[in-house]
C-alpha positions in Angstrom: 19.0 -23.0 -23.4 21.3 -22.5 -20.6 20.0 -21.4 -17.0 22.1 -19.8 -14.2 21.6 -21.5 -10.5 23.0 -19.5 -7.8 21.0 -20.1 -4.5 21.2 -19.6 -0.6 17.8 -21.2 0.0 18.0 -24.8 -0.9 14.3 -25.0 -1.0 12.7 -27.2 -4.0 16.2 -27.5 -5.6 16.6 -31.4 -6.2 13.0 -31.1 -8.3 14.2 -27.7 -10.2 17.2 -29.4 -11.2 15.9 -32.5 -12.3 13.2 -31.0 -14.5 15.7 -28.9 -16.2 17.4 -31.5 -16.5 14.7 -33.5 -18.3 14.3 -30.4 -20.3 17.8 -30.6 -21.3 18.7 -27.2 -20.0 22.4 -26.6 -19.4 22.6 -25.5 -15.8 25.5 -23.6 -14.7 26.3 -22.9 -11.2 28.3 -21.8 -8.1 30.0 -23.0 -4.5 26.9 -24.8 -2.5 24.6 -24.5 -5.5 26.8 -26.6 -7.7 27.2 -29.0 -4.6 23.8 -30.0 -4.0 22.9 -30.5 -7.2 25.6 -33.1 -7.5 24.8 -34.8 -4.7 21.5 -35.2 -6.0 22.5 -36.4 -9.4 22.4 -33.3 -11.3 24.8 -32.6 -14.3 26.3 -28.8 -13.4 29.1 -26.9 -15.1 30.8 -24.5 -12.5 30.6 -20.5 -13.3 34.6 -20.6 -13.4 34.5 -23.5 -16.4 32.4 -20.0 -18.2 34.6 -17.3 -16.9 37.6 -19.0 -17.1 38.5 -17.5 -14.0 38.3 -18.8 -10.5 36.2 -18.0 -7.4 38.2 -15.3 -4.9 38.4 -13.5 -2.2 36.4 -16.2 0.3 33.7 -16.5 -2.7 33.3 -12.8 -2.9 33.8 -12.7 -6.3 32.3 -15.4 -8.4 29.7 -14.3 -11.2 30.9 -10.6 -11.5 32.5 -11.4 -15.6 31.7 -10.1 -18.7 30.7 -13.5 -19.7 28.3 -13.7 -17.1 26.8 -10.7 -17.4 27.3 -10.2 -21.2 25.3 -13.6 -21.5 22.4 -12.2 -19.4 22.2 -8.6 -20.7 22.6 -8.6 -24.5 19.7 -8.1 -26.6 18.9 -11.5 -28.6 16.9 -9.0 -31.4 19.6 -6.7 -31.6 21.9 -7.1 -34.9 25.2 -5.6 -33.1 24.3 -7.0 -29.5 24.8 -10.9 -31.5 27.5 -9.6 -33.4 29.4 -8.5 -30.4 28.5 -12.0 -28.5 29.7 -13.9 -31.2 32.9 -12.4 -31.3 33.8 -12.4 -27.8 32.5 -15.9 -27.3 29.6 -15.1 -24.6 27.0 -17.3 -25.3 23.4 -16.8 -24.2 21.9 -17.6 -20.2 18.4 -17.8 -21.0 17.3 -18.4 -17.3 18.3 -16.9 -14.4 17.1 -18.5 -10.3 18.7 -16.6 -7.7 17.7 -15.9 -4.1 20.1 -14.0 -2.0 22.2 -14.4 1.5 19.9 -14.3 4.4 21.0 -10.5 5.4 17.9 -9.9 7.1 17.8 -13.2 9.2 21.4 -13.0 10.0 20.8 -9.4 11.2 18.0 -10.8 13.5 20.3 -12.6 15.2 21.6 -11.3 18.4 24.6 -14.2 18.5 25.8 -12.9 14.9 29.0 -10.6 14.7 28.9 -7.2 12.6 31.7 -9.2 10.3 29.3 -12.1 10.1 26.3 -9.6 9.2 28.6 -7.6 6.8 29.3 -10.9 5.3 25.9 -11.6 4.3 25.4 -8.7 2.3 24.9 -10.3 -0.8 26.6 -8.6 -4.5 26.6 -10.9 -7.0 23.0 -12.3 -6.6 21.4 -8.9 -6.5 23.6 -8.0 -10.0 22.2 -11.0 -11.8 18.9 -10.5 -11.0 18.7 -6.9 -11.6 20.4 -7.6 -15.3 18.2 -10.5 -15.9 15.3 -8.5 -14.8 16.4 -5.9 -17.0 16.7 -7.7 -20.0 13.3 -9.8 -18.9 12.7 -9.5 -22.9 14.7 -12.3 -23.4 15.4 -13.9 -20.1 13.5 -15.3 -17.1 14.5 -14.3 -13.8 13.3 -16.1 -10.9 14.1 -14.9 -7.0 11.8 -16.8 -4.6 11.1 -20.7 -4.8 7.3 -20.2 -4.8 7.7 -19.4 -9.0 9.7 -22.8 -9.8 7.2 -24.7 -10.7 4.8 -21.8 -12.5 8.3 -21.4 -14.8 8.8 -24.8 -15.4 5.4 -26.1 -16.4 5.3 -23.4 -18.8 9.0 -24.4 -19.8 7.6 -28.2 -20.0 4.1 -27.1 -22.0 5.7 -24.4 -24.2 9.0 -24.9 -24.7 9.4 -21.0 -23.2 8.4 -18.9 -20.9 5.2 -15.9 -22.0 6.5 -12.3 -22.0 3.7 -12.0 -19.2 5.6 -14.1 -16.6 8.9 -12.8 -17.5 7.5 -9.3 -17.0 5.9 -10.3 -13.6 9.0 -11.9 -12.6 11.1 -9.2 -13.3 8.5 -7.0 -11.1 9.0 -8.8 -8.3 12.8 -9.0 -8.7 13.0 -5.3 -8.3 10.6 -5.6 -5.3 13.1 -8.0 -4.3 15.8 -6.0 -4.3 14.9 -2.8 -3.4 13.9 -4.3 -0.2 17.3 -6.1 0.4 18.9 -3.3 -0.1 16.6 -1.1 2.3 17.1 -3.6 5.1 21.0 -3.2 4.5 20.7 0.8 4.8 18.9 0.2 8.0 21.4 -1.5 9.9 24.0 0.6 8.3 22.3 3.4 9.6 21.6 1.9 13.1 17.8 2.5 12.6 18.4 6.1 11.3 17.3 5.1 7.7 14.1 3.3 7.5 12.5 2.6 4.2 8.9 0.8 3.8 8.0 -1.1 0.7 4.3 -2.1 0.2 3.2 -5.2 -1.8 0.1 -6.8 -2.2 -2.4 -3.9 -3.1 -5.1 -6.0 -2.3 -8.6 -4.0 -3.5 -11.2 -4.0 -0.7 -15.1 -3.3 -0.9 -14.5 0.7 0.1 -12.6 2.3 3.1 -14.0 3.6 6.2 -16.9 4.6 4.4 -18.6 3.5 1.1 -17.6 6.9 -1.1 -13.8 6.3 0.3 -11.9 3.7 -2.0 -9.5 1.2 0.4 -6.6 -1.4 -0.1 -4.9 -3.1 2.0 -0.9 -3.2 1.5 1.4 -5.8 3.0 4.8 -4.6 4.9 7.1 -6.4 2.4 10.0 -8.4 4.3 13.0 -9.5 2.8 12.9 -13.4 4.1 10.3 -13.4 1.3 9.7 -12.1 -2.3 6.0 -11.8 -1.6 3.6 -11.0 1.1 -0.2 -11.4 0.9 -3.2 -10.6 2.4 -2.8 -14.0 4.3 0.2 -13.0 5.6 -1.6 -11.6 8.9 -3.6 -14.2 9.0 -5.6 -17.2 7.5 -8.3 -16.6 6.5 -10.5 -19.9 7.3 -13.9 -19.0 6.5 -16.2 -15.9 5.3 -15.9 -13.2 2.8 -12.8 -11.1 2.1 -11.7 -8.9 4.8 -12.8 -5.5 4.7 -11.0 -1.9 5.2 -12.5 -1.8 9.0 -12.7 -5.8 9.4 -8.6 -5.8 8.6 -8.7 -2.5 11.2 -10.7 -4.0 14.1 -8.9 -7.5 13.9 -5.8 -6.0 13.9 -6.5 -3.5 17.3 -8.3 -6.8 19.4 -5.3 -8.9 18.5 -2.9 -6.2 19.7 -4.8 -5.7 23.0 -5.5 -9.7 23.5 -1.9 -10.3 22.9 -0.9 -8.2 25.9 -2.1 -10.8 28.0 -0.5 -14.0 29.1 -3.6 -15.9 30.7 -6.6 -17.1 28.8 -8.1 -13.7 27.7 -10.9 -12.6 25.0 -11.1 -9.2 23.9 -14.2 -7.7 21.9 -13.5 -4.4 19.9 -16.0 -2.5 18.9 -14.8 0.7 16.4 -11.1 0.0 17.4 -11.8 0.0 20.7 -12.5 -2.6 23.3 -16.2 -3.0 24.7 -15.1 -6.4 26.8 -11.8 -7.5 28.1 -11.8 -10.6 30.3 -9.1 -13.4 31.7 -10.2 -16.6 33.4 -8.2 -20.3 33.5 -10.8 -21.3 30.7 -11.0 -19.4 27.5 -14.5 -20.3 27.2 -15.4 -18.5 30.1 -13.1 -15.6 29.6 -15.0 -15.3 26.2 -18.6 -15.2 28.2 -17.5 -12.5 30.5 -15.7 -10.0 27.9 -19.7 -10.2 25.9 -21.4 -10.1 29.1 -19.1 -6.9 30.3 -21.0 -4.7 27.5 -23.6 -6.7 26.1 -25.7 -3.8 24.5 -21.7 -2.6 22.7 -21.2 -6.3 21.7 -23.3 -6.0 18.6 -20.8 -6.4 15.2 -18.1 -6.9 17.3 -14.9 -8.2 16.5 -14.0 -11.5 19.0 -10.0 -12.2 19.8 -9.0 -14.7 21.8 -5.0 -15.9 22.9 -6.0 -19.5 23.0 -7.5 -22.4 21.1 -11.7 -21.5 20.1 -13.5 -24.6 21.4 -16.6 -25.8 20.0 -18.0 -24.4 23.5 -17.7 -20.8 22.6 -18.9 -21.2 18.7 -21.9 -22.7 20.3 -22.5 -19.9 23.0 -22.5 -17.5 20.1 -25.4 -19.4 18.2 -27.5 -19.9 21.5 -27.0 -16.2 22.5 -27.1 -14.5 18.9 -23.6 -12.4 19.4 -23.4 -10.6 16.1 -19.7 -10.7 15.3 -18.1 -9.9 12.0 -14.7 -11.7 12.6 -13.3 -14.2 15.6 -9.4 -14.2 15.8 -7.5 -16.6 17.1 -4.4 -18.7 17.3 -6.1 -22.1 16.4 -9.9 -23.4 16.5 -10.9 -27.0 17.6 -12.0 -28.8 14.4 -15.8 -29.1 16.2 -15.5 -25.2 16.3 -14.9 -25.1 12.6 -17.8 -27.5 11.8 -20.1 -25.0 13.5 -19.2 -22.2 12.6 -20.2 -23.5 8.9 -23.6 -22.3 10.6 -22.2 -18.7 10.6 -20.7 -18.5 6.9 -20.8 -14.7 6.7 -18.5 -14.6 10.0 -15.0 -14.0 9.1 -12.9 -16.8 10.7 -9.2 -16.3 11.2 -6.3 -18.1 12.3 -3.8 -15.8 13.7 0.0 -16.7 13.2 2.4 -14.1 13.8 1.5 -13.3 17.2 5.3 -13.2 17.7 5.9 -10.3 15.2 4.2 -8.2 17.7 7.6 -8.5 19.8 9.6 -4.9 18.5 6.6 -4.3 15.7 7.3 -0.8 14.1 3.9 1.3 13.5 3.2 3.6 10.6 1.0 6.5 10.1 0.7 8.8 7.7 0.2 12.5 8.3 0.2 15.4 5.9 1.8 14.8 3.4 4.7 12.3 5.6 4.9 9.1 8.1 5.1 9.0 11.5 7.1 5.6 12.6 7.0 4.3 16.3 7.7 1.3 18.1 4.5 -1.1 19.4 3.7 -0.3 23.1 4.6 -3.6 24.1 6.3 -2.5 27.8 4.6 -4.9 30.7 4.1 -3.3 33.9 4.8 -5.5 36.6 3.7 -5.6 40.1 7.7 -4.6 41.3 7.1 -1.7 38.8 4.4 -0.1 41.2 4.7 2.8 43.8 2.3 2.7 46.1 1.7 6.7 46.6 -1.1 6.1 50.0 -0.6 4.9 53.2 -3.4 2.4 52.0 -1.4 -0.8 51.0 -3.3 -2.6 48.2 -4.8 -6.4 48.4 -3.3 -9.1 46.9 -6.6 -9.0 44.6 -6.5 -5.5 43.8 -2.7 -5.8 42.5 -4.4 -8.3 40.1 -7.2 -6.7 39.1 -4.7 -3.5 39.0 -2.1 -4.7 36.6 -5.3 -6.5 35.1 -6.6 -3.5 34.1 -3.5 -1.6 33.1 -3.1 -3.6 30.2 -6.6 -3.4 29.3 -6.8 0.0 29.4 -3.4 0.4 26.8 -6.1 -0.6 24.0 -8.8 2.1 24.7 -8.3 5.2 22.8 -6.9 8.3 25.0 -8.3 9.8 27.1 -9.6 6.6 28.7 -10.6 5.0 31.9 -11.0 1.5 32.5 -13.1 0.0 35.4 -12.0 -3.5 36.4 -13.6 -6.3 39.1 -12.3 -9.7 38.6 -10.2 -9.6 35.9 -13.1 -8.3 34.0 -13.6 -4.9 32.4 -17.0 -3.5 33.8 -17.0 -0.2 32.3 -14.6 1.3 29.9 -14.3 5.6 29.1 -12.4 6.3 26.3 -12.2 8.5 23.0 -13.1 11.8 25.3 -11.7 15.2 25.9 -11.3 14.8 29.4 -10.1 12.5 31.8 -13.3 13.0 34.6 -15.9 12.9 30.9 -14.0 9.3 30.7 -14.4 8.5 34.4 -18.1 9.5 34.3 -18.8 7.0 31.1 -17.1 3.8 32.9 -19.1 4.2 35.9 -22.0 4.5 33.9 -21.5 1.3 32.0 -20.4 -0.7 35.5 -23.6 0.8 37.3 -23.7 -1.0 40.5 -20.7 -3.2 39.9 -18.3 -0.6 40.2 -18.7 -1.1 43.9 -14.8 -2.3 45.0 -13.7 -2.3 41.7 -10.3 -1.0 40.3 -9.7 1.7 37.9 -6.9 2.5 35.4 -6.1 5.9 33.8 -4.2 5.9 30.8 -2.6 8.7 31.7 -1.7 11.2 35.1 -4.7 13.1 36.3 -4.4 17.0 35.4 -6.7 17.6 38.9 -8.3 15.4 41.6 -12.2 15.7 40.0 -11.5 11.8 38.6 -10.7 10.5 41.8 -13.7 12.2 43.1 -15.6 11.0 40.0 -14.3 7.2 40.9 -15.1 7.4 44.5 -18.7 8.0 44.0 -18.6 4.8 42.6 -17.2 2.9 45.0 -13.8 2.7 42.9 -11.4 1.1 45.9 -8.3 1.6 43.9 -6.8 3.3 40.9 -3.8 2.6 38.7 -2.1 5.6 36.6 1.0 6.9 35.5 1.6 10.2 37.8 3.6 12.9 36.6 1.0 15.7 36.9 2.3 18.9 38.4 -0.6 18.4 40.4 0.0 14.3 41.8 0.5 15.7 45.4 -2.9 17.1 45.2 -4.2 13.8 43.8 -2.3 11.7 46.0 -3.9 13.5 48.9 -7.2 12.9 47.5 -7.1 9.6 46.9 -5.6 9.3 51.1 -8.1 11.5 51.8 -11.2 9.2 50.2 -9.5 6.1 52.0 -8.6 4.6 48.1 -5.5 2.6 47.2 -3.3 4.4 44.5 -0.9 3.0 42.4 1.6 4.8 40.2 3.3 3.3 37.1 6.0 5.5 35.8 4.9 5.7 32.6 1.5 6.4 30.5 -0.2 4.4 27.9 -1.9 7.1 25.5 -3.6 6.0 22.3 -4.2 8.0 19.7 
C-alpha cells in the first residue's frame, strides 16, 4: 500500500507517520511534508523520485504528473484501467492526506500582500483530493487531521479502510473544496461573490412551532473541514438545543456583546425583557431580572463575564425560569449547582470575537438577503446635542447606555433607561408613540428622570410628548425626520435634553 502526504497543517503528523510506518505503508511526499517527517524519523520517498521530474516554478508545480494522478484515479476492478497502469509503470496510491494552504487565514490578514494571498491559492492539493475523492472506490482520501486516527485504527484492525468511511471522507473532501474555492471567488471578487456552504444539518425537536420541522446548519469555514453544532458554543449541560433555544441564545449574545462593562441581558422571544451593567456581574444579572420580572419567565440569561456561583444560587432562591444561560466561562462552584438545574441549557460561549465583521443571512422568497452585523459603537464625541439643554455627565451614560440596549429590541422600539438599567422597553410595534406608551408602562413610576432611546428618528413630536409625561429627562435618537426641527423644538419646549446620533439602529 502506498499513501500520498502532502500537508500545510503539521498537526498530528509525527503520530500519522509513525503508524503508517508500523503498518509498513510506503509514504511518499513533498517540500515541508517530506521534511518533517524526516526530522522525526520517518522513511519518505520524494514525489519527484515517482515523477521523475523535479519540483518548479517556486514549488508550483510538484504533484501535477500522470503518475501521480494516474496512480490515484484508475479503477483497481477495471481490466483496461490495470492494463494501462501496468504498461506505463504507474503503480497504485492507495491513500491520499492532504489539507491545503491557509488561503483563508492568509486573506485575514491585513499585513499580507495580494502576491502573498495569490500565493496561497492552493492547486495541487485541491487536484488530489478531488481525484482521490473521486475514485473513493478504491482510495481513501483524508483532508482535515481530526480523521487520522478513525483511518488508521481501521487500517491497524482491518488491514483497510470500509467503503463507508471512504465514502464519508470523500463527502467531506468536496465540502472541502467547494468551500476553498468559494473563499478564493470572494476575494477575487472583492466581496461581490459570496457563496454560503452549510454543514452540520443537525435535526432539532421541531421549528418555531411543533407542526414546523427545524435544523440547525453550521456556516462552514475553510480553516476547518467540519463545523458542528458546538461550534457556537459548548454545550456544558442540558438537553439539545432547540430551533428557538439556538434563536434566543444567539440574539442575547449579540446584544450582551455590545457591551464592554459587566452586563447581563435576558431575551425573551428574541427580544430583550432586561438589560443591565454594573462593576459586578452578579449584580448586573439581579437588575436585568428585576427590570421585567413578570417577562423574565423562560428567559434566556447572557452574560459578558465569568457566571459565579453567586448568580446560579440567586436563580435557585428566586425560582428564575430560564431555558439557557450563556456565557464566556462559569466558576466550577457555578457548574456544581447548576447540576440542581439539569433541564437548563448551560453554555460556554467562545467565539465572541467572530462577532467583529459577522455577515447575516436571511432568506426571503425564494433568495438571501446578506448584511453585515450592526456592530457600529456610538460614542459620546459622536453626539449632537440639538437643545440648549446640555446633558449631565450621568445622562450621557445612561444615554449611550441605552443606545446599545435599544439596537437589540425589534423596530420600532423604545428603550427607557435609569442607571444603566433598562426600566421599560417598547418594541415589535407599528408606531414609534405605541412603543413609547409600552416602556412607560413597564417603568411605571421609575421612569421619573430616566433616559430614553429611539431606534430610529421620530416621524412627529407625539413621542416626546408621550416621554415627557413620564418624566423622561432625556432622549437619544438618530434624527433625520423631515420633521426634527419640529421635534427639536418640542423637546426645548418641554425643558428635555436631546441627543442625536447620525445614524438609526432598526431591527427587523
Amino acid at each position: 500500500m502506498r499513501a500520498l502526504l502532502s500537508v500545510s497543517d503539521k498537526t498530528g503528523l509525527e503520530a500519522l507517520g509513525k503508524r503508517l510506518q508500523k503498518l509498513n505503508i510506503h509514504i511518499i511526499s513533498t517540500g515541508g511534508t517530506a521534511k518533517f517527517l524526516r526530522e522525526k524519523g520517518v522513511g519518505v520517498t520524494d514525489v519527484s523520485d515517482v515523477t521523475k521530474f523535479p519540483e518548479c516554478f517556486s514549488g508550483r508545480v510538484k504533484t501535477l504528473h500522470p503518475m501521480i494522478a494516474g496512480g490515484i484515479l484508475f479503477e483497481r476492478h477495471n481490466p483496461d484501467h490495470l492494463k494501462q497502469a501496468k504498461e506505463l509503470g504507474i503503480e497504485p496510491i492507495d491513500l491520499v492526506i492532504v489539507n491545503l494552504y491557509p488561503f483563508a487565514k492568509t486573506v485575514s490578514d491585513p499585513t499580507k500582500t495580494r502576491e502573498e494571498i495569490i500565493e496561497q491559492i492552493d492547486i495541487g492539493g485541491p487536484t488530489m483530493l478531488r481525484e482521490a475523492a473521486k475514485n473513493h472506490q478504491d482510495v481513501t482520501v483524508v483532508c482535515d487531521p481530526a480523521d487520522y486516527d478513525r483511518v488508521l485504527d481501521e487500517l491497524e484492525s482491518n488491514g483497510a479502510t470500509s467503503e463507508e468511511l471512504r465514502r464519508q471522507l470523500a463527502a467531506k473532501v468536496f465540502l472541502h473544496t467547494a468551500a476553498y474555492d468559494e473563499r478564493i471567488a470572494e476575494y477575487l471578487s472583492d466581496g461581490t461573490y459570496r457563496g454560503v456552504m452549510l454543514t452540520g444539518g443537525k435535526a432539532l425537536r421541531y421549528g418555531e412551532n411543533p407542526h414546523q420541522w427545524g435544523k440547525y446548519y453550521a456556516l462552514y469555514e475553510t480553516e476547518h473541514a467540519e463545523i458542528t453544532q458546538d461550534s457556537w458554543g459548548v454545550l456544558l449541560q442540558g438537553k439539545p438545543l432547540s430551533y428557538l433555544n439556538i434563536l434566543d441564545a444567539d440574539g442575547a449574545w449579540s446584544a450582551v456583546h455590545d457591551f464592554s462593562d459587566p452586563t447581563a441581558v435576558l431575551v425573551k422571544h428574541a427580544t430583550p425583557s432586561g438589560i443591565a451593567s454594573h462593576a459586578d456581574i452578579t449584580e448586573a444579572f439581579q437588575r436585568a431580572y428585576d427590570a421585567d420580572r413578570l417577562s423574565a419567565f423562560g428567559v434566556i440569561i447572557a452574560l459578558n463575564r465569568t457566571c459565579t456561583a453567586v448568580i446560579v444560587q440567586k436563580l435557585i432562591d428566586q425560582k428564575i425560569f430560564t431555558e439557557v444561560i450563556v456565557a464566556p466561562d462559569y466558576e466550577p462552584e457555578a457548574l456544581e449547582l447548576l447540576k440542581q438545574k439539569p433541564n437548563i441549557r448551560v453554555i460556554k460561549q467562545k467565539n465572541g470575537e467572530r462577532m467583529k465583521g459577522q455577515v447575516l443571512y436571511r432568506s426571503v422568497m425564494g433568495g438571501m438577503l446578506v448584511q453585515e452585523r450592526d456592530s457600529r459603537v456610538v460614542t459620546e464625541k459622536d453626539l449632537t446635542v440639538v437643545t440648549k439643554k446640555q446633558p449631565t455627565k450621568e445622562q450621557l451614560r445612561d444615554l449611550l447606555f441605552a443606545w446599545r440596549a435599544v439596537k437589540s429590541a425589534k423596530s420600532n422600539a423604545i428603550v427607557f433607561v435609569k442607571d444603566q438599567i433598562t426600566i421599560g422597553i417598547g418594541s415589535g410595534q407599528t408606531s414609534r408613540v405605541d412603543a413609547t406608551w409600552i416602556a412607560a408602562k413597564r417603568a411605571g413610576a421609575k421612569s421619573k428622570g430616566a433616559v430614553m432611546a429611539s431606534d430610529a428618528f421620530f416621524p412627529f413630536p407625539d413621542s416626546v410628548e408621550e416621554a415627557a409625561k413620564h418624566g423622561i429627562s432625556a432622549i437619544i435618537q438618530p434624527g433625520g425626520s423631515v420633521r426634527d426641527a419640529e421635534v427639536f423644538a418640542k423637546a426645548e419646549e418641554l425643558g428635555m435634553v436631546m441627543v442625536t446620533t447620525g445614524i438609526r439602529a432598526f431591527r427587523h
